[in-house]
N, C-alpha and C positions, 0 to 999 in steps of 0.2 A: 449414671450408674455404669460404670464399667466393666467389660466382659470378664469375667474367673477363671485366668489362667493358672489358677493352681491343681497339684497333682496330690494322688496318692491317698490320705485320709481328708486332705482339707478338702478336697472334689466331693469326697462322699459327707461332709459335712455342709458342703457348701447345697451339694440335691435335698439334704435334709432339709435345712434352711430353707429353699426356696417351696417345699410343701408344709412346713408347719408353721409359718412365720402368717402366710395368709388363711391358713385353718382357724390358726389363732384369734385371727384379728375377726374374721367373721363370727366365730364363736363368740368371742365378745359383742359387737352388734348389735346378734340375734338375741342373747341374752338383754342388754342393757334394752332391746325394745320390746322385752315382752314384762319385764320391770316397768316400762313406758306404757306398756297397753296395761296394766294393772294399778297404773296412778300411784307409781311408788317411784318417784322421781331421785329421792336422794341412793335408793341402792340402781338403779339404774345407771346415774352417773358415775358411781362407785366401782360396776362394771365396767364401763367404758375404760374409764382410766386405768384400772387394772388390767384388763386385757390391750392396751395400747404399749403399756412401760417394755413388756418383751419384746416388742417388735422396736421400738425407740430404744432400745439396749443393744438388741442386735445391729442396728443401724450407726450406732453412735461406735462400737468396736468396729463395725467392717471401715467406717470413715477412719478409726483411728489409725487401722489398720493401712490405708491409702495415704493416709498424710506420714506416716515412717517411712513408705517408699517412695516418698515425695511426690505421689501422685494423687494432685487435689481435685477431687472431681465435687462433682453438685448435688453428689446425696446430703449436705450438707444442709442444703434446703428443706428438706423433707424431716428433718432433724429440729430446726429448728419449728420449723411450721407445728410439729408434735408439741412438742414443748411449749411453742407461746399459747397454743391454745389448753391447753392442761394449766398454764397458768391461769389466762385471761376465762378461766371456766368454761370451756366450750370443750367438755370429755367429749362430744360426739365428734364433735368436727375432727378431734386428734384420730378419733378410732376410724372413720374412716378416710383420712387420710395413711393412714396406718396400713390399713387395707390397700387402698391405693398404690402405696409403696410396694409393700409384699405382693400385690398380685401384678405387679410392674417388672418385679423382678423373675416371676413365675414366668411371665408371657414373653419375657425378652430373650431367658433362660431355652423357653419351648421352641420359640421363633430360630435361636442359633446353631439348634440343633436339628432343629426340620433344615433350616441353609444347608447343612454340613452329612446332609444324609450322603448327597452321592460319594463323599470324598470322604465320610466312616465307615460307606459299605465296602470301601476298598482294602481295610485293613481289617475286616472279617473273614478276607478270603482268601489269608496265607495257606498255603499247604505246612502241613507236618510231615507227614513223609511222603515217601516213593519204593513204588519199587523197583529194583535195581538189577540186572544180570548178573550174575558171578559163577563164574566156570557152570556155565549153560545152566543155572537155573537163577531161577527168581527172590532174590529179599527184600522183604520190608525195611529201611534204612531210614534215620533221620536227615532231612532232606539237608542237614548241614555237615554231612559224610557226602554229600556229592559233588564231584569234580568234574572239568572239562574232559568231556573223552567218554564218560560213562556211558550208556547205554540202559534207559530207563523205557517199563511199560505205561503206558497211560490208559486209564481204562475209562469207559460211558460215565461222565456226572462227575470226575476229578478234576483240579484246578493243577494247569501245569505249573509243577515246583520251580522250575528253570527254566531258561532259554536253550533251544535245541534245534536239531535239523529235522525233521522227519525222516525214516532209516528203511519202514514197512508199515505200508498201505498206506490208508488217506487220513486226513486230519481235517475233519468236521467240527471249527472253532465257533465257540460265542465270543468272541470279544467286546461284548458292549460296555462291561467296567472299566477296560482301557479307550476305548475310543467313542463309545456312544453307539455304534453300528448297531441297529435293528435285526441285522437278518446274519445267521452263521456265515464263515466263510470255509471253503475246502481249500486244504492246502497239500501238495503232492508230495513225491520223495525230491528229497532237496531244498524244499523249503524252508525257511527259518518260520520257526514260532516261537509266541512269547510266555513267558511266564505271568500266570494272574488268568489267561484263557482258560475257559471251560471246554471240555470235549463235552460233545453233546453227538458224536457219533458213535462209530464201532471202537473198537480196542488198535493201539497203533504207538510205536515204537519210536523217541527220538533218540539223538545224539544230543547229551547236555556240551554247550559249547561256553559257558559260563558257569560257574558257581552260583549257589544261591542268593549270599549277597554280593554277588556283584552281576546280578540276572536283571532283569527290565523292572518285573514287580518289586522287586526290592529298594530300586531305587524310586521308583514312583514313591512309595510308603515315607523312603526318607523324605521326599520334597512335600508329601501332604502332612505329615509331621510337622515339618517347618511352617508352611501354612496356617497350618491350624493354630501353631501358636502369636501366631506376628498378627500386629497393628497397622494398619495403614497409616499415612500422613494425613489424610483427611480426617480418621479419628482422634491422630494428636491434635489437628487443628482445632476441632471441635472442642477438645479438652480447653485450649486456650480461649477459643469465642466463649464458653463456657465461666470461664472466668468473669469475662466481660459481663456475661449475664445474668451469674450472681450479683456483682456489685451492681448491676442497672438494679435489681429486684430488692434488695434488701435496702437502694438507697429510695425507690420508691415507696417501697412499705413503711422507710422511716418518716417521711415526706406526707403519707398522708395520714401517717396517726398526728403528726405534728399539727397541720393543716386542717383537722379535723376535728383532734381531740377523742377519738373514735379508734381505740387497738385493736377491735375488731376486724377495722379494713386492711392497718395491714397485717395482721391474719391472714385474712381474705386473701392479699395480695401475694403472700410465700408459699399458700397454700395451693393457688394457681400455677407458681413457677415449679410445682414438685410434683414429678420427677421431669425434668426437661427430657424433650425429644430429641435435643442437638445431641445426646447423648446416647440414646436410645436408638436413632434411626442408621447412626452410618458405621456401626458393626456390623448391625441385623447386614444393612444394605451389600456393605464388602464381602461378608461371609457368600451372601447369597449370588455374588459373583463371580466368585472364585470357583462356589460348587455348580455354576452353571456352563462354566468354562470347561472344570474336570469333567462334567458330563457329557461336555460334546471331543472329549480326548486332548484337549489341553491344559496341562496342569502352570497356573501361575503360583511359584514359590510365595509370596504375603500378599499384602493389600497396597503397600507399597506399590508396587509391580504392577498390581490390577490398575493402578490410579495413574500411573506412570504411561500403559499400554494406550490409557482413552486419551492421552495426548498425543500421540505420539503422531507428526505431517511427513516421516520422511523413512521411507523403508531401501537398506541394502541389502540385496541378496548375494549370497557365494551362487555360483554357477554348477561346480561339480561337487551331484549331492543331494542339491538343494534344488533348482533348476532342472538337471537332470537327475537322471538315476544314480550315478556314481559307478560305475560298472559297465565294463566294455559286452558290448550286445553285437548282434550279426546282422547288419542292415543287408547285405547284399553277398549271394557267391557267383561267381562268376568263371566255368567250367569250359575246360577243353568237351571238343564233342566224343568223342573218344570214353570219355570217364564221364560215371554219372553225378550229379553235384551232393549225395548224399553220402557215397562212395568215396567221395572228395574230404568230406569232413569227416567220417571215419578215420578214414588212414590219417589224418591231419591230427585228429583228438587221441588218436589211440598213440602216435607218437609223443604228441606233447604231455601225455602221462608221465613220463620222465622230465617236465619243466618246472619252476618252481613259476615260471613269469606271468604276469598277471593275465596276458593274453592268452594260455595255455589255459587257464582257469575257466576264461573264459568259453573256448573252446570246447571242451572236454564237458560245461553245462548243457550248453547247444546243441551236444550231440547225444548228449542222456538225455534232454527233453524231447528230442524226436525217436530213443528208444533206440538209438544205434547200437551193436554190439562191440564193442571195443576190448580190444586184445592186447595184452602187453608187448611192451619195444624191446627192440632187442640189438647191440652192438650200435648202443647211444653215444654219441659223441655233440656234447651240447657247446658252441658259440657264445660265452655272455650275452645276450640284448644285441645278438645278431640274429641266430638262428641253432638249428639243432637237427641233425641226421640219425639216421637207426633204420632199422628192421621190424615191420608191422607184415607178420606173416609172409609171403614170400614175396614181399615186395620191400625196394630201397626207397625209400622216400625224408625228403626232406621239406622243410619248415621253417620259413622265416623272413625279414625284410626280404625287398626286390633285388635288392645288389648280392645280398647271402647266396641267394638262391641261383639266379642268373650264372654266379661264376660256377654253380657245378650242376650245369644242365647239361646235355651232352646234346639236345633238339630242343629248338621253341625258345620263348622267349617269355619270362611274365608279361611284361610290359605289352603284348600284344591282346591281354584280356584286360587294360585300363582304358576306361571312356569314360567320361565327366564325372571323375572323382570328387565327391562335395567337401569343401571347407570342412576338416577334424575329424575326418576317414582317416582310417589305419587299414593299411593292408597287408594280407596275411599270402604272401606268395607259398606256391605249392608246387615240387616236383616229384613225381614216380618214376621210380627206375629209368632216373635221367635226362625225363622227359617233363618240359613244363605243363602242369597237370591244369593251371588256374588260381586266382584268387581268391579270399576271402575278404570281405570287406567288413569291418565294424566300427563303431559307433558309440559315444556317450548319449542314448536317447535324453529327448525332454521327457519329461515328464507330463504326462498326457492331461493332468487337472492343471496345471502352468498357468495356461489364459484364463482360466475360469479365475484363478484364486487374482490374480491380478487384474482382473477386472471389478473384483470386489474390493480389491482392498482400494482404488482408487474412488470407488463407491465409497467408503465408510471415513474418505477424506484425507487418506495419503496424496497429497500433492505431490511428490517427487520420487519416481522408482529408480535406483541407481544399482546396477549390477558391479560386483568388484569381485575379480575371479584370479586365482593364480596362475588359470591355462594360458596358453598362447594369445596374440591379440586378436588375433584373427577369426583361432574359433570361439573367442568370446563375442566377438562384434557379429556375428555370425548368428548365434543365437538370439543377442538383445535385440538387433533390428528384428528379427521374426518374432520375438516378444511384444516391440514398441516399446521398449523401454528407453527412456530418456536422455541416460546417463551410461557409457559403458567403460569399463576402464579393466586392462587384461593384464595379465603379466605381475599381479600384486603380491607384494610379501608380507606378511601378518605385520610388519611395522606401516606399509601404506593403508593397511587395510585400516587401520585405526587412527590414523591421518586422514583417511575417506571420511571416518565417522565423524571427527572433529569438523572436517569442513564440511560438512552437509549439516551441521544444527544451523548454519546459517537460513536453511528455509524452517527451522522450529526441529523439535524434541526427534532422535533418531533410534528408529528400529534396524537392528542387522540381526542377517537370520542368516544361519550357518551349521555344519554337521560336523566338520572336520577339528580336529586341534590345533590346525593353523590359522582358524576360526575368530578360538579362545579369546585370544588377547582384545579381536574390534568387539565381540559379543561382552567380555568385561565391561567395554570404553562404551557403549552404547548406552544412550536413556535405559532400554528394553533389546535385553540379549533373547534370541528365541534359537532352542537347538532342536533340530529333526532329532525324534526317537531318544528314548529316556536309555539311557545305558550307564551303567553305575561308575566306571573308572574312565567313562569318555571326559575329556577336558573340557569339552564343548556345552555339554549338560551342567559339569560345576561352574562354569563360569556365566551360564545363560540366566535371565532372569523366569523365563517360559519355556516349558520342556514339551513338544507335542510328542503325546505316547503313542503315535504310529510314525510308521516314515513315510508319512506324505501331505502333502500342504493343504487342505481341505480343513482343516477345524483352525487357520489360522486368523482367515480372513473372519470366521464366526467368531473367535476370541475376542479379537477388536473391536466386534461391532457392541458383544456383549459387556467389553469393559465402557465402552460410551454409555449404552446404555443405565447401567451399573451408576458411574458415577453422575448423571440426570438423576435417576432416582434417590439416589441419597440427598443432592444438593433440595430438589423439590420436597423433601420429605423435610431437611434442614428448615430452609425458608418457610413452609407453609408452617408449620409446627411453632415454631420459634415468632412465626407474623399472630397466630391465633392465641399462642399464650401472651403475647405483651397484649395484644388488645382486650384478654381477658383481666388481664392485670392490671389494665387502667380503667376499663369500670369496674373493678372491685377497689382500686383506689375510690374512685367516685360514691363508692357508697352500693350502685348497684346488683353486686352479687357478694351475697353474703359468704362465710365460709366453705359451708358443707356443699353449696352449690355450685360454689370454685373446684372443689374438691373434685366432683364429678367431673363439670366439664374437662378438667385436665386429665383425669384417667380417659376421658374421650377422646381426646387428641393424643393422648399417647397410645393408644388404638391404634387409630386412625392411622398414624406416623409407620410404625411396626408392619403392618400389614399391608402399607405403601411400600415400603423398603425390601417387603421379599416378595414383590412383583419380579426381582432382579433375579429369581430363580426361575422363571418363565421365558422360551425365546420368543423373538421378538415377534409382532402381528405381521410381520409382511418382510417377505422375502424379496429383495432387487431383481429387476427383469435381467433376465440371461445375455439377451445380447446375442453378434454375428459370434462364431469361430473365429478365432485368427488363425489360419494356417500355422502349423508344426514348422519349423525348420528340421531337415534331416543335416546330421551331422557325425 
């Protein structure tokens, strides 16, 4: 039986159906057995059958219905099993198999939608609106009037409509529908937050920096949409074994009336094969995969992709991004004695107020996260991607490489504040009123969960880690040997990076994981694209097969372990299902179980199968030992 992707009125026909089809058929039953318990044998039969024909009607449309869209599944069985037993006089055996049917499709119905809870409760918790500043006061606005740049209030118990900065005071988040987290997080001024969070603190002010739909929650919705509707290849496959499994079933049931003389057995024998589990077990199974993944904050676009993930022996990482944080950080300052080193980056940050360069950015964070006061510049004169002079209160001070700076020092020297500068430092020289004032040193950090996630992933059977990074080679080599990583290759252009991809399936199926749009193209070419952070017009998210909805690598390595798991339970739900009904099928060839008895045992195993298959919603019994630290590389 296949899962009912249809929409609109046929969904609410199709819920009909799956509660009055087996109301039905018990109704009948209970009637035809107390016609039975009353020794009035001919109107008891006469209920059976009557209360079987709707449910055989309904069965006989939805198949006609799947054979127009060329898609022939094994209700077929169930179908006939009704019929030959309404022929061969056996109304009981059709009615509950009838039952059987209809409450097969109830429980499969129940099971894919208990799977699909974490990733429906996702699209319960769109915002409608916001409210908005405008010329100092407050409006309520549809949250599809809001644009970058806005300035919206969030208040206790809202679900943020967009993506923003924090502007005023703190932001006490639930994120557990996007990531799975247990416990709130606080997040200060400056910080980006996502849209789909819950406040669950005081009242507190962002800057929307995306549009609605093109905000984090909104592109989540689109990829569990997609989800929701897509098949994996394990279920078309199924489709096809399934094939095979009708013709095994109908060519033994003919075999042994033949053999026999006896239509009862094969009765017996269709009425064991209906509804199969090979059909039953590995939607429930996929669904329950995919919602076990989104519940620990990685969203896999279909089943395809889940199925594709549990192969997968060979993972590339980009470096900046992914590896690291993506953004230049302040490892080290290092200050004339003269000036104090907080003093240093003031003057430094409040000049580069007037920079557009990335390192100014960076600057100017630094120094609002230690609560510096910073005053605007004044008689700027900016260098392109050299440096940049001006006036911060009554002092001349300038900013920029070592060579910028050096030629308008008037005393000192930067280069007299450099001592073991580590591989992929940037330094941020400084002079006041002439005088070289000191350095700043920064740095692309790693990422501090790095070793953990890569020692998991080697754990759940990645054989080969291969870093391919478009930085320098140096500070790429630089990082992987402080990783352990395998394979390092630096300096790459989104055409090698997809060259990389191609020659690394030589050790089996490859994962590249990446942030950036220079990404795009290996995360297309890969078995399994996975892109940091879900963002709606990122190239990297449409081109990924797997979107983790935070940015950072911790639910990556549980993805994988959970798409392994995933598809073990489906195949053991396949095989055991599929072993128990043939063997039921050839003693009911033999004579040994009669119909009605078939009947039951096979809604047992289709149980049995179903309730195997959304174990896949549970994580796993045992978590991998931890293991040393490997030392950070500073860089």
């Amino acid at each position: 039986m296949t899962p009912n992707t249809a929409t609109g009125p046929i969904v609410f026909l199709s819920k009909a159906r799956d509660i009055w089809l087996p109301l039905i058929a018990v109704l009948g039953l209970s009637a035809g057995l107390i016609f039975a318990l009353l020794k009035d044998p001919a109107n008891a039969r006469l209920v059976w059958t009557v209360f079987t024909l709707p449910v055989l009607g309904a069965l006989l449309w939805q198949t006609f219905g799947s054979l127009h869209r060329g898609d022939f599944g094994l209700d077929i069985l169930a179908a006939l099993s009704m019929a030959f037993a309404l022929s061969f006089g056996e109304p009981l055996a059709a009615n509950v198999v009838a039952l059987m049917y209809a409450g097969g499709q109830m429980l499969e119905a129940y099971a894919s939608q208990r799977a699909a809870r974490e990733m429906t409760a996702l699209l319960g918790r769109v915002a409608q609106t916001a409210f908005r500043y405008e010329d100092g006061c407050l409006q309520e606005v549809p949250i599809a009037d809001i644009r970058a740049g806005d300035r919206l209030m969030v208040r206790q118990g809202e679900v943020l409509p967009v993506d923003g900065i924090v502007v005023r005071d703190h932001a006490l988040l639930d994120q557990s529908a996007l990531t799975g987290e247990a416990l709130p997080r606080m997040h200060g001024i400056g910080d980006e937050v996502l849209s789909g969070s819950t406040s669950v603190g005081g009242v507190f002010d962002i800057k929307a920096i995306r549009s609605a739909s093109e905000s984090t929650y909104a592109a989540i919705i689109r990829l569990v949409e997609t989800a929701q509707k897509s098949r994996a290849p394990m279920a078309r496959l199924a489709d096809r074994y399934g094939l095979v499994f009708l013709a095994v079933s109908v060519s033994l049931a003919l075999a042994a009336w033949l053999l026999s003389n006896d239509p009862r057995r094969a009765l017996a024998v269709l009425v064991i094969a209906t509804p199969c589990p090979l059909i039953l077990a590995v939607p429930v199974a996929i669904m329950s995969g995919i919602s076990r993944c989104a519940a620990i904050g990685c969203l896999v676009k279909d089943g395809g992709i889940l199925e594709a993930l549990s192969r997968v022996r060979v993972a590339i990482l980009d470096k900046t991004g992914t590896l690291t944080r993506g953004a230049a950080a302040i490892v080290a300052i290092k200050n004339a004695k003269w000036i104090d080193e907080n003093e240093l980056l003031r003057l430094a940050a409040s000049l580069d107020q007037a920079s557009g360069h990335v390192m100014a950015t960076a600057l100017i964070a630094a120094a609002r996260e230690r609560g510096l006061n910073l005053v605007p510049p004044n008689d700027v004169t900016e260098s392109p991607g050299a440096g940049i002079d001006g006036t911060v209160g009554r002092h001349r001070v300038t900013v920029g490489g070592r060579g910028f700076v050096e030629r308008r020092v008037l005393q000192g020297s930067p280069r007299a504040f450099l001592s073991g500068r580590g591989t992929g430092e940037v330094v941020v020289a400084v002079a006041v009123d002439g005088v070289a004032a000191g350095l700043i040193v920064m740095a692309d950090p790693v990422r501090p969960e790095a070793v953990t996630v890569l020692r998991k992933l080697r754990d759940a059977g990645i054989v080969r880690i291969i870093l391919a990074s478009g930085d320098r080679s140096e500070v790429t080599r630089d990082v992987g040997e402080a990783l352990g990583i395998e394979e390092i290759l630096g300096e790459q252009s989104p055409a090698s990076k997809v060259e990389c991809v191609r020659s690394a399936r030589r050790f089996g199926p490859v994962m590249m994981v990446g942030d950036g749009i220079n990404d795009a193209p290996a995360l297309a070419a890969a078995d399994v694209g996975v892109a940091l952070g879900a963002r709606g017009a990122a190239a990297s998210s449409e081109a990924a097969g797997v979107v983790l909805l935070v940015d950072r690598l911790e639910p990556l390595a549980d993805a994988l372990t959970a798409a392994q798991r995933t598809v073990v339970i489906a195949r053991q739900s396949i095989v055991a299902g599929l072993g128990l009904s043939i063997a039921g099928m050839i003693a009911a060839a033999f004579g040994f179980l009669p119909p009605l008895q078939g009947a039951l045992l096979q809604e047992a195993i289709d149980v049995a199968v179903i309730l195997n298959a959304l174990r896949a919603l549970r994580p796993a019994g045992s978590k991998a030992n931890e293991g040393p630290e490997i030392p950070r590389p500073r860089i």
